[in-house]
KESEMI-752869 format. One record per residue (C-alpha): x, y, z; residue in three letters; residue number from 1. Coordinates in Angstrom, 2 decimals. Each point is the difference from the previous one (the first is absolute). Layout:
<rs>
[[X,Y,Z],"ala",NUM],
...
</rs>
This chain:
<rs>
[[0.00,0.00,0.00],"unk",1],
[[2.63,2.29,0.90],"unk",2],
[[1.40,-0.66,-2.93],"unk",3],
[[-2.67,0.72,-2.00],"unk",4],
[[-0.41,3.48,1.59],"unk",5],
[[3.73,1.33,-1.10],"unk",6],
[[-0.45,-1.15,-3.75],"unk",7],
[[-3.66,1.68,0.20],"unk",8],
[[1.44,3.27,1.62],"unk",9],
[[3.28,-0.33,-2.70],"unk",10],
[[-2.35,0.01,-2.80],"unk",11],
[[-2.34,2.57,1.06],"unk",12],
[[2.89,2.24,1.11],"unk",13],
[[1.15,-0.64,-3.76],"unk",14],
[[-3.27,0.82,-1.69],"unk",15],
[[-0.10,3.59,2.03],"unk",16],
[[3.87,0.78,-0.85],"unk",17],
[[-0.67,-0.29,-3.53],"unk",18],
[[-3.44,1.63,0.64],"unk",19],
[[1.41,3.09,1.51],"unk",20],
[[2.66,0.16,-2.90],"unk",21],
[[-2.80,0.46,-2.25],"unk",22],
[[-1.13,2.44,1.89],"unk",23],
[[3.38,1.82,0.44],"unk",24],
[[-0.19,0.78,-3.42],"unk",25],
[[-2.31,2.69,-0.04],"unk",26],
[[-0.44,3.09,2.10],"unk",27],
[[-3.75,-0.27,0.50],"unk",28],
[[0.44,-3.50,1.50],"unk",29],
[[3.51,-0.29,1.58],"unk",30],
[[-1.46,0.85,3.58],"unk",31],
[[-2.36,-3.87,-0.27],"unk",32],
[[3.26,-1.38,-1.76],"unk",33],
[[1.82,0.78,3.08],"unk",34],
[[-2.71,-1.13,2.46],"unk",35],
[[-0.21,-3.31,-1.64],"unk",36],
[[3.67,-0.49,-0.30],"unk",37],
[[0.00,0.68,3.73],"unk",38],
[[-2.70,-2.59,0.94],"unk",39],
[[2.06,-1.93,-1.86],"unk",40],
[[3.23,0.58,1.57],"unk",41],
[[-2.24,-0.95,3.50],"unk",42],
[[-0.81,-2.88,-1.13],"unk",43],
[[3.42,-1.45,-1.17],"unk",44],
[[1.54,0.75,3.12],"unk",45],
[[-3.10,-1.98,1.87],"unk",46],
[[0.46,-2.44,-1.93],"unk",47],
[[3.99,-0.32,0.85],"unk",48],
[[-0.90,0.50,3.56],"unk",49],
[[-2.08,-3.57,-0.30],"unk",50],
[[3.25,-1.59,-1.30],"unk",51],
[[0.69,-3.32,1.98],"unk",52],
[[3.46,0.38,-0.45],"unk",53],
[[0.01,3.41,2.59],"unk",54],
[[1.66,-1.00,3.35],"unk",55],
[[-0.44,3.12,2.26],"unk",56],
[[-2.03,3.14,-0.67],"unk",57],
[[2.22,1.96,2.07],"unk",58],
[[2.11,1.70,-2.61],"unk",59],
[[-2.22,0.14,-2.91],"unk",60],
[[-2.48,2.13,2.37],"unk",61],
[[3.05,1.95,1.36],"unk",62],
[[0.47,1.38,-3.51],"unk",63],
[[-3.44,0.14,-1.39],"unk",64],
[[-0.57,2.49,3.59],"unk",65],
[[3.64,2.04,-1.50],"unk",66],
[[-1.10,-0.17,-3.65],"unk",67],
[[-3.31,1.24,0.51],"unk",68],
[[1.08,3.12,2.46],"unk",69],
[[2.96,0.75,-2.84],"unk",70],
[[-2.69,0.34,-2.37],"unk",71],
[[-2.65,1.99,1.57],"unk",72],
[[2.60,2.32,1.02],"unk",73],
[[1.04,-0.01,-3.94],"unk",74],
[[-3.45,0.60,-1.12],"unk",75],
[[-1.16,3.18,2.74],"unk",76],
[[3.04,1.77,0.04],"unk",77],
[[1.47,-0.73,-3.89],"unk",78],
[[-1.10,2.97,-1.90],"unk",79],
[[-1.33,-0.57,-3.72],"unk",80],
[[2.88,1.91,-1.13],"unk",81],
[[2.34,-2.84,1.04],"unk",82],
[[-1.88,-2.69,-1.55],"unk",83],
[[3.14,-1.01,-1.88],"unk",84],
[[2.34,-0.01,2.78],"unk",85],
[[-2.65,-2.18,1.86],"unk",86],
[[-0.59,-2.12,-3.04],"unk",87],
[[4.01,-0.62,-0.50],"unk",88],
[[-0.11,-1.05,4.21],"unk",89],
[[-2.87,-2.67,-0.95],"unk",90],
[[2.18,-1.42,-3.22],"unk",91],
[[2.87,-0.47,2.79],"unk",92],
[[-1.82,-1.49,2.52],"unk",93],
[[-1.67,-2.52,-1.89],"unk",94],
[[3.37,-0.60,-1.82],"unk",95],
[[1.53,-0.25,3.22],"unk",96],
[[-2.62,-2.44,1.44],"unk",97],
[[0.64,-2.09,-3.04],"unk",98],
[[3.58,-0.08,-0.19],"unk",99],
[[0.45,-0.98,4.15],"unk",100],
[[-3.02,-3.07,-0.97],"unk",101],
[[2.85,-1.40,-2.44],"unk",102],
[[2.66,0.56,1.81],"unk",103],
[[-1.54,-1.83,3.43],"unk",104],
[[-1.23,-2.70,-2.32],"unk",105],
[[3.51,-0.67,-0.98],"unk",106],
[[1.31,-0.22,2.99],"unk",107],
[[-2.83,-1.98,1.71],"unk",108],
[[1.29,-2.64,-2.51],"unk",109],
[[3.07,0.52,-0.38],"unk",110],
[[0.91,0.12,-3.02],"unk",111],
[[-1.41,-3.25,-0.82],"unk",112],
[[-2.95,1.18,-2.80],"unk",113],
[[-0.61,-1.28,-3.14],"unk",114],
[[0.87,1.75,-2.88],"unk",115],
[[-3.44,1.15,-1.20],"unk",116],
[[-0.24,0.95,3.85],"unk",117],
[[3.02,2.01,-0.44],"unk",118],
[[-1.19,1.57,-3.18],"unk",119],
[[-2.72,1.55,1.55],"unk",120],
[[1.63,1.14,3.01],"unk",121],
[[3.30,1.19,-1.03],"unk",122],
[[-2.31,1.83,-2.35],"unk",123],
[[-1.94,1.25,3.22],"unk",124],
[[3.07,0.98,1.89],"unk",125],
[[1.85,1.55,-3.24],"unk",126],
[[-3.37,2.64,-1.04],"unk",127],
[[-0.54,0.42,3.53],"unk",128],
[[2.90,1.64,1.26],"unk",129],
[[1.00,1.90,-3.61],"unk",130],
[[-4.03,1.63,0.81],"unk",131],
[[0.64,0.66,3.35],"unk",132],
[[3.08,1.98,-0.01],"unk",133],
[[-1.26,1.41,-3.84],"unk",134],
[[-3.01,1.28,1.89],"unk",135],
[[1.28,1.59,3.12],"unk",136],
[[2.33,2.01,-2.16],"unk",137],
[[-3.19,0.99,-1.99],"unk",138],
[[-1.13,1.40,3.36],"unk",139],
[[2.90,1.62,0.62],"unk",140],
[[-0.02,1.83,-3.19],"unk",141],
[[-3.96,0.89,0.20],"unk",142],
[[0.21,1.44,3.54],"unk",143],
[[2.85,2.26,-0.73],"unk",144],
[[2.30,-1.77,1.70],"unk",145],
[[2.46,0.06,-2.62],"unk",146],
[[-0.03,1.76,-3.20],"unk",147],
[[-2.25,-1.48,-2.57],"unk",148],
[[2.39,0.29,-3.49],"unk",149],
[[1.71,-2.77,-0.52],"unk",150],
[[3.42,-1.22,1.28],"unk",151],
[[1.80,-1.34,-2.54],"unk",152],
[[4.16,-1.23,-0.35],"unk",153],
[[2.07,-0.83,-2.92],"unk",154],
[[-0.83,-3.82,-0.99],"unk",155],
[[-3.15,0.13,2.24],"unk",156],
[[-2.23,-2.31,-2.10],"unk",157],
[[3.07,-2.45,-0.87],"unk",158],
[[0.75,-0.17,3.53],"unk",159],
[[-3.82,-0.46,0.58],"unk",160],
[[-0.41,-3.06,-3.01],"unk",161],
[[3.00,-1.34,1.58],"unk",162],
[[-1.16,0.11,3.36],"unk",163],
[[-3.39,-1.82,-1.26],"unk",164],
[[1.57,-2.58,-1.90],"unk",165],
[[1.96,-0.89,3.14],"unk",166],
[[-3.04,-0.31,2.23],"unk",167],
[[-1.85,-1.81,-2.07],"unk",168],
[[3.03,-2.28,-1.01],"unk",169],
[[-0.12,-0.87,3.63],"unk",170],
[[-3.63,-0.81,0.07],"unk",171],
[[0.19,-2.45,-2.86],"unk",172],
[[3.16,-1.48,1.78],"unk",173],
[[-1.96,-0.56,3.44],"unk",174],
[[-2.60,-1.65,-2.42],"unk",175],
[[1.98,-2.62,-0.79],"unk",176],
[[1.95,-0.28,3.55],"unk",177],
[[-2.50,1.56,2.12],"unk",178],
[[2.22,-0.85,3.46],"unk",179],
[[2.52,3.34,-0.22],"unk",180],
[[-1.60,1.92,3.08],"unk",181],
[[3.11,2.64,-0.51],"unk",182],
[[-0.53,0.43,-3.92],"unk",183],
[[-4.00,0.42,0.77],"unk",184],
[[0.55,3.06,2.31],"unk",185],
[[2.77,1.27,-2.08],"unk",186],
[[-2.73,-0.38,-2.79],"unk",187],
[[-2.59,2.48,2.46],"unk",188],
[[2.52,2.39,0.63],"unk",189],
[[0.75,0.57,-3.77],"unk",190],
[[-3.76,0.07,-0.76],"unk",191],
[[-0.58,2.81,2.50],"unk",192],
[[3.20,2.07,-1.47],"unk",193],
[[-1.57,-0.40,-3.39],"unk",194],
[[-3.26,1.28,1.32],"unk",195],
[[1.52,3.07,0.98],"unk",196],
[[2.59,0.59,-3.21],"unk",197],
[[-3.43,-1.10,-1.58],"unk",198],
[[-2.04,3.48,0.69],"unk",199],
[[2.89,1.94,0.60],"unk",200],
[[0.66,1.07,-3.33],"unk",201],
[[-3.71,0.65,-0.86],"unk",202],
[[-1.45,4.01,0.58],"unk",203],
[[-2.90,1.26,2.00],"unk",204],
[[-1.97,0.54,-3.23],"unk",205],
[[-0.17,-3.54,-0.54],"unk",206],
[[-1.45,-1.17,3.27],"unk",207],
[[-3.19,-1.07,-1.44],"unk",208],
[[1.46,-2.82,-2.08],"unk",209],
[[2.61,-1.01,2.64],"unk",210],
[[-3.12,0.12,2.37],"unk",211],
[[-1.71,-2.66,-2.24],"unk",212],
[[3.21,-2.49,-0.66],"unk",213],
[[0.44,-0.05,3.85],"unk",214],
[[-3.28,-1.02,0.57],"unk",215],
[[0.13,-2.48,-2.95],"unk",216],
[[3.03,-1.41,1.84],"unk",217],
[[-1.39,-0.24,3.34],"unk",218],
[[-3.01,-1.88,-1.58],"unk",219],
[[2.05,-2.32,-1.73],"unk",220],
[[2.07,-0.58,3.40],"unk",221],
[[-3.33,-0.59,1.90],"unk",222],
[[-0.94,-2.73,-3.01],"unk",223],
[[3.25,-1.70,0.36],"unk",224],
[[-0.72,0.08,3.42],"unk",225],
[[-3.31,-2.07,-0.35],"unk",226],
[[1.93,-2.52,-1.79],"unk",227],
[[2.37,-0.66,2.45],"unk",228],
[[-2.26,-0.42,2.67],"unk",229],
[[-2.80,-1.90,-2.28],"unk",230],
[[-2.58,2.99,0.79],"unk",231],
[[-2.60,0.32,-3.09],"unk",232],
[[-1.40,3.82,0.41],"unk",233],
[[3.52,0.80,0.87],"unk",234],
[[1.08,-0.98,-3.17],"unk",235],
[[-3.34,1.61,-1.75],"unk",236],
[[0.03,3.46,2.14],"unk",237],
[[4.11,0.29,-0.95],"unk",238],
[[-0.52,-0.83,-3.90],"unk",239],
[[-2.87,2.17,-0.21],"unk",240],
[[1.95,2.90,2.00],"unk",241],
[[3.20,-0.83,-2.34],"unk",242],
[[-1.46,0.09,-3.25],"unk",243],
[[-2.09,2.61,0.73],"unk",244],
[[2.61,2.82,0.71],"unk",245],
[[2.32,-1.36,-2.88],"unk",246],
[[-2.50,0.83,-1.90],"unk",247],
[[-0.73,3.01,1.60],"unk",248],
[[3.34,1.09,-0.74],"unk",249],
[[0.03,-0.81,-4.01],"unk",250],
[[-3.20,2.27,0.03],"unk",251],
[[1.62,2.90,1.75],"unk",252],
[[3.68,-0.40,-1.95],"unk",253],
[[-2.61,0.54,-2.74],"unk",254],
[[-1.52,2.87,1.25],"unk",255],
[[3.99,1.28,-0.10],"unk",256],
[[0.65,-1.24,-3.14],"unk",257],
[[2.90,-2.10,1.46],"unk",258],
[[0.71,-3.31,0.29],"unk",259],
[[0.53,-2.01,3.60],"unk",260],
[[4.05,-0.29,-0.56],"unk",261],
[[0.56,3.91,-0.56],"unk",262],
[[-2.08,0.70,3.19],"unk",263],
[[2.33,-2.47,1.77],"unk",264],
[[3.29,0.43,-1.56],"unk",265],
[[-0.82,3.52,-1.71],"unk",266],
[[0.93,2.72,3.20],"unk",267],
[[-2.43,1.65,-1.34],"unk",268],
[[0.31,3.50,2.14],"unk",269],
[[3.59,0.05,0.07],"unk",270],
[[2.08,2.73,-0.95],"unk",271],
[[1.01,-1.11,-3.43],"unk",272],
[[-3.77,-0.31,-0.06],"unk",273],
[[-0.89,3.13,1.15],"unk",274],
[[2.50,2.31,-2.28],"unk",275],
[[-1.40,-2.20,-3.27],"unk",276],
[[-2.95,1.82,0.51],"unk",277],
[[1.26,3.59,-1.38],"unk",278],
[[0.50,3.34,1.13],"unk",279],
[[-2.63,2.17,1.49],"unk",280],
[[-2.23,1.21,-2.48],"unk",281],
[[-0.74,3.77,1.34],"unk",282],
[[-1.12,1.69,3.06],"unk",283],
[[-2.76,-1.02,2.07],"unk",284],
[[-3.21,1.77,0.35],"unk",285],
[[-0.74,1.27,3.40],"unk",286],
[[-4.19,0.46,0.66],"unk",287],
[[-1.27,1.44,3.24],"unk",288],
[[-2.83,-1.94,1.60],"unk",289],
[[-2.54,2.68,-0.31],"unk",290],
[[0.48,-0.17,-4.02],"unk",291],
[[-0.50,-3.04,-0.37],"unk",292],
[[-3.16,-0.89,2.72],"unk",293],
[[-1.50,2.16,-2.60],"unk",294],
[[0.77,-1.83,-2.88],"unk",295],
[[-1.44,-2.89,2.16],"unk",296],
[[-3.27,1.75,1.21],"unk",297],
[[-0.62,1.20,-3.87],"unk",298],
[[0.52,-3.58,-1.66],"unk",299],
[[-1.96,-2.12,-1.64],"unk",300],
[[1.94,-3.31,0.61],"unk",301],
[[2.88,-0.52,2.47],"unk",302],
[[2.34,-2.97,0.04],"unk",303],
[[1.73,-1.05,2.90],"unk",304],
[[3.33,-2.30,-0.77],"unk",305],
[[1.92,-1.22,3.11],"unk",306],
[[3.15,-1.54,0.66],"unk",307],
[[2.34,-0.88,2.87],"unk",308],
[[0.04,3.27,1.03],"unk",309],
[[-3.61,-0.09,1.21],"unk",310],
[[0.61,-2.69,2.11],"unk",311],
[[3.28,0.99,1.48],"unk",312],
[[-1.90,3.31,1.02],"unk",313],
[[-3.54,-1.64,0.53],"unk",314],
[[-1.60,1.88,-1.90],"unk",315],
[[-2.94,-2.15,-0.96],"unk",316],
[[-2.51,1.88,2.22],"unk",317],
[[0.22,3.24,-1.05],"unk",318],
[[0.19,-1.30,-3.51],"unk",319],
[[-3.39,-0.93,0.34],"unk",320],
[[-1.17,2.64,2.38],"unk",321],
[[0.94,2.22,-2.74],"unk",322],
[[-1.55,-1.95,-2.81],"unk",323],
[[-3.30,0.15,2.09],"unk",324],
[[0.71,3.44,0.06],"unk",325],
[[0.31,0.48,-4.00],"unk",326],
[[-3.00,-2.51,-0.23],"unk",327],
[[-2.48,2.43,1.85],"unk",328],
[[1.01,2.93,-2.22],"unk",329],
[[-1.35,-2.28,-3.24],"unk",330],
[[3.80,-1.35,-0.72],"unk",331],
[[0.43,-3.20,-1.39],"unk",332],
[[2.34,-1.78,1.63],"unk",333],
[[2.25,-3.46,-1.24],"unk",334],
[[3.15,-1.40,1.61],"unk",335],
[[2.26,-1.62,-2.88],"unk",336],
[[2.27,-2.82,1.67],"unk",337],
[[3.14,-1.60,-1.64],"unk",338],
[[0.47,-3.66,0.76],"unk",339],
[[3.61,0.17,1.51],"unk",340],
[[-0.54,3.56,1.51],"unk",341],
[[1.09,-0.63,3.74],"unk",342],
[[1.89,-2.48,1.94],"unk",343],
[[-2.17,-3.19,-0.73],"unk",344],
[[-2.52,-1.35,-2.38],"unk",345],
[[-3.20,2.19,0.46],"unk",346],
[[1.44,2.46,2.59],"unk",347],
[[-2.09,3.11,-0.98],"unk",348],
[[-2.97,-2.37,-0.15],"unk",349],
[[0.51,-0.83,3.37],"unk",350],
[[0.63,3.67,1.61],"unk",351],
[[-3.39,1.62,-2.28],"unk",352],
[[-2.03,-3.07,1.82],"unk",353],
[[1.29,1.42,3.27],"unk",354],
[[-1.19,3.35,-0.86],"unk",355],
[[-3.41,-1.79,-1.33],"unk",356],
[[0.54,1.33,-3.33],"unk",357],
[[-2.37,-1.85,-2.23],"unk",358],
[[0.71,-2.40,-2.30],"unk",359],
[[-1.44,1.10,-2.78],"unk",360],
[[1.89,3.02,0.52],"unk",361],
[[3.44,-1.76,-0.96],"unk",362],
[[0.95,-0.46,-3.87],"unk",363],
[[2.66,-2.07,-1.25],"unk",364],
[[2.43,1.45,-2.34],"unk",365],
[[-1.44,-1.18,-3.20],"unk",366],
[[-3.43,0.82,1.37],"unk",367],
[[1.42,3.67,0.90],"unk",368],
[[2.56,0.96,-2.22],"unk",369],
[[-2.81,1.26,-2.85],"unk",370],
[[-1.72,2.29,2.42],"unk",371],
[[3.33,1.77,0.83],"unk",372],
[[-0.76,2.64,-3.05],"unk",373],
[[-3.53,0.54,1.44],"unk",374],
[[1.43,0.79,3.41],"unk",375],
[[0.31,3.67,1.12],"unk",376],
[[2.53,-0.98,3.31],"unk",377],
[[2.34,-3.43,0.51],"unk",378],
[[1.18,0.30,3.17],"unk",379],
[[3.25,-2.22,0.67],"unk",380],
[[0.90,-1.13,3.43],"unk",381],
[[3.02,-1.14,0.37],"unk",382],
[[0.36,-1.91,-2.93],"unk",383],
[[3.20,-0.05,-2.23],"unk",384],
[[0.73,-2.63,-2.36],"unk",385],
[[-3.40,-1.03,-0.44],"unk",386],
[[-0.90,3.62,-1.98],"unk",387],
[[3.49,0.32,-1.51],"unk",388],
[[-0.43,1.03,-3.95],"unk",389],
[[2.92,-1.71,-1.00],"unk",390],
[[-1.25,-3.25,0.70],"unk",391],
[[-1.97,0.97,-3.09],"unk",392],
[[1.98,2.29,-1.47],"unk",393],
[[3.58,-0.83,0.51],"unk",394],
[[1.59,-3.05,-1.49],"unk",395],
[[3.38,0.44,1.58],"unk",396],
[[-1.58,0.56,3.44],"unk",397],
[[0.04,-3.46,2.55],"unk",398],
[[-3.77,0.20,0.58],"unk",399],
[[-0.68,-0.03,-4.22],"unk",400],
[[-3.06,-1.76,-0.70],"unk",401],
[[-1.36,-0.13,3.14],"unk",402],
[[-4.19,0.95,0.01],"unk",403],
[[-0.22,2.95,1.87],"unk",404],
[[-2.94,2.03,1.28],"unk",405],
[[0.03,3.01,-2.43],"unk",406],
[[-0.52,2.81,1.73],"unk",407],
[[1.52,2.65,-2.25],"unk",408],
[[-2.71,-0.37,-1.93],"unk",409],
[[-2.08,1.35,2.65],"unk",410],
[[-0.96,4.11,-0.38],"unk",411],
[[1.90,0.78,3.00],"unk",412],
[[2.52,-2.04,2.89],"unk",413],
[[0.36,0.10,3.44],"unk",414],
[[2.99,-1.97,1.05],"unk",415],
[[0.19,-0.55,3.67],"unk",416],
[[3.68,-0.21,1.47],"unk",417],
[[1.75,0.61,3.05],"unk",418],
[[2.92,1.31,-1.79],"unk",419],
[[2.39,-0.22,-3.29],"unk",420],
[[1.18,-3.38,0.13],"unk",421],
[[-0.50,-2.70,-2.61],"unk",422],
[[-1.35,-2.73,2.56],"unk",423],
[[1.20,-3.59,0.55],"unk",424],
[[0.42,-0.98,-3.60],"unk",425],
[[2.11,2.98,-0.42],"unk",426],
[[-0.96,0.68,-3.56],"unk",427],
[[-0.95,4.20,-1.42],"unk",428],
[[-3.46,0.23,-0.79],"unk",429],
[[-0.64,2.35,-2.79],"unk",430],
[[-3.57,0.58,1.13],"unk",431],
[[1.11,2.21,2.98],"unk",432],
[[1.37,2.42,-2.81],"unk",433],
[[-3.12,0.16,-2.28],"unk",434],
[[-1.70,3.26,-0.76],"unk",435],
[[-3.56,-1.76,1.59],"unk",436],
[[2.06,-1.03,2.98],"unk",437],
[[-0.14,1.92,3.28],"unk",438],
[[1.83,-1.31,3.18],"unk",439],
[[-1.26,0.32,3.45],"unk",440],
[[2.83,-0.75,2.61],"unk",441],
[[-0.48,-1.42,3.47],"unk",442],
[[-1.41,-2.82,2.24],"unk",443],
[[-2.84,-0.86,-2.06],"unk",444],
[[-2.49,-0.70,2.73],"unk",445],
[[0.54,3.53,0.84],"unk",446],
[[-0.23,1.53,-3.29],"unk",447],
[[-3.39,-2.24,-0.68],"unk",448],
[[-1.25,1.41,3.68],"unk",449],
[[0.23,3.51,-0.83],"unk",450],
[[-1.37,-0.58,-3.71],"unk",451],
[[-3.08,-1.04,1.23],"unk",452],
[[-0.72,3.17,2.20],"unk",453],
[[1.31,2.00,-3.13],"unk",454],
[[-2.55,-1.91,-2.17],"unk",455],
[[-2.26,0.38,2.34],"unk",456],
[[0.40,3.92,-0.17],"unk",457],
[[0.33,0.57,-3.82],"unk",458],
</rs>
């Protein structure tokens, strides 16, 4: 009977993972995807807890009491504008989890597995660690903790091959003689180096995909991890997790117009990178806020395009306090959203729902790219590379090719900035130095704040 129970809570745990993927993939219905994937998650773990193999409760309710008060304390006091940092902590933990499961397994035999045994866990313990250490540095870079361009050295990504080829020349070795305890943990230790040489050389403005691959990786560890310990939604939840954010990431290296290997291997960010870009193009236009909250009060249509820089100031609220505001004076009012604008896949999506901006409010780029020549005002928060004409314009330029939101088509631009810099992918944007361009300087939660009243008064 007890038996029974598990395999029925395994495969209805399955059914709601791949249920709540479904329903991950749209806006409107991500909040039930995540509810069922939850009631899923609750049931896999009951159903582990019923495993006659479990000796003493004592430590597994020890850390479910620790994991649970971790995470509560991650989800009241985590703002939304550290999503990605938070997300990058999850990718490590579960990484983590997956890659001490292999490494206790190993021991608690010995070294005496079997070599499909081995297959799957040296392939456990390998992804594991490289994620874990990959991840944290991710963190690192996201919270500011270090700078986010990449950090790069002569021969970095033949070192980095070479380093690869090693580790995984050791894995197929303990394959075969599975009994080396020494070569296994030398084996670990170069996985989590390559983790961190891994990330190191890849910039801030590529987050989003790097966000993706490390969560394809953790998946992949967790479904490695189901194999060793013969653990059917395991194996389902990791594969669907894995596959999921690979593919994830071949959407959004589209959305770049890059492929997976120049993400990883490109330093894309880097100085080289950054003085391929050109010279600047002009002088920037300085507006005063008073000008243009009367260009906003006066408009007919108003589109709102933000970036990192929204989040890093939270500016989310008083993006939409102020759209409200434009609404009631007969504005129409659209937010256009770039797929890799951010930190991590569908970061603007995420901070707009926190301000309960509506969905139907938030266009695509193909979807808003044609209305950019109807619109009076585009007003650009903190977004760089994502609204850079020479994606489109500029076949020398690193970003070439790369769909872009067109706002220089617009009538008029408001570009949001604290200051002169060229942001974390280091590249000139020739739309600060078009005639429609005017540049409002500051914290843009500020400058948004005192817009409003302005608005309000024109």
């Amino acid at each position: 009977m007890q038996t029974y129970f598990i395999e029925l809570s395994y495969l209805l745990a399955s059914v709601l993972f791949i249920l709540g993927l479904k329903g991950l993939s749209h806006p409107e219905t991500a909040k039930r995807g995540m509810h069922l994937a939850e009631f899923g998650m609750l049931m896999a773990i009951i159903g582990t807890l019923m495993h006659h193999e479990i000796i003493t409760y004592t430590w597994i309710l020890s850390g479910l009491v620790v994991g649970s008060i971790v995470g509560l304390a991650m989800g009241f006091w985590v703002p939304m504008t550290a999503m990605p940092q938070r997300t990058a902590l999850s990718h490590a933990f579960g990484a983590f989890a997956a890659a001490l499961v292999g490494i206790s397994e190993y021991l608690r035999h010995d070294g005496k597995i079997d070599k499909i045994t081995m297959s799957a866990l040296g392939f456990e313990v390998m992804l594991g660690a490289l994620t874990t250490t990959g991840s944290l540095l991710a963190f690192v870079k996201l919270q500011g903790l270090v700078r986010g361009t990449p950090v790069t050295f002569k021969g970095q990504n033949v070192f980095n091959m070479a380093l690869l080829l090693t580790t995984i020349g050791i894995f197929i070795y303990l394959i075969v003689v599975p009994g080396s305890l020494p070569l296994f943990f030398v084996m670990v230790g170069l996985a989590l180096v390559f983790g961190l040489l891994l990330v190191m050389p890849i910039g801030s403005a590529d987050m989003p995909v790097v966000m993706s691959l490390l969560n394809s990786y953790a998946g992949l560890a967790s479904a490695a991890t189901g194999f060793v310990l013969n653990n059917k939604v395991l194996i389902i939840a990791g594969t669907l997790d894995g596959f999921s954010g690979f593919i994830l990431s071949v959407l959004m290296c589209r959305a770049m117009n890059r492929s997976i290997t120049n993400v990883l291997f490109g330093a894309f960010g880097s100085a080289d990178t950054a003085a391929a870009s050109g010279m600047q193009q002009g002088v920037m236009r300085e507006v005063s806020l008073e000008d243009i909250a009367t260009q906003l009060a006066y408009a007919r249509q108003v589109v709102f395009v933000p970036g990192y820089g929204m989040a890093t100031a939270q500016a989310q609220h008083a993006v939409r306090e102020l759209a409200n505001t434009l609404e009631k004076r007969g504005v129409t009012v659209k937010y256009g959203i770039h797929p890799v604008a951010g930190r991590m896949p569908g970061h603007m999506n995420v901070l707009l729902a926190e301000a309960n901006v509506p969905y139907s409010s938030l266009y695509e780029l193909e979807q808003i790219n044609p209305e950019f020549p109807n619109t009076d005002v585009a007003v650009v928060i903190g977004a760089n590379d994502v609204v850079n004409p020479d994606a489109r314009d500029n076949p020398n330029s690193p970003i070439a090719g790369m769909p872009i939101l067109e706002v220089d088509h617009a009538k008029s631009v408001v570009v949001l900035k604290r200051g002169q810099g060229k942001g974390f992918s280091g590249l000139e944007n020739p739309l600060f130095f078009k005639d429609v361009t005017g540049m409002l300087y500051g914290d843009a939660k500020d400058t948004l704040t005192r817009m409003i009243q302005a608005v309000q008064q024109a």
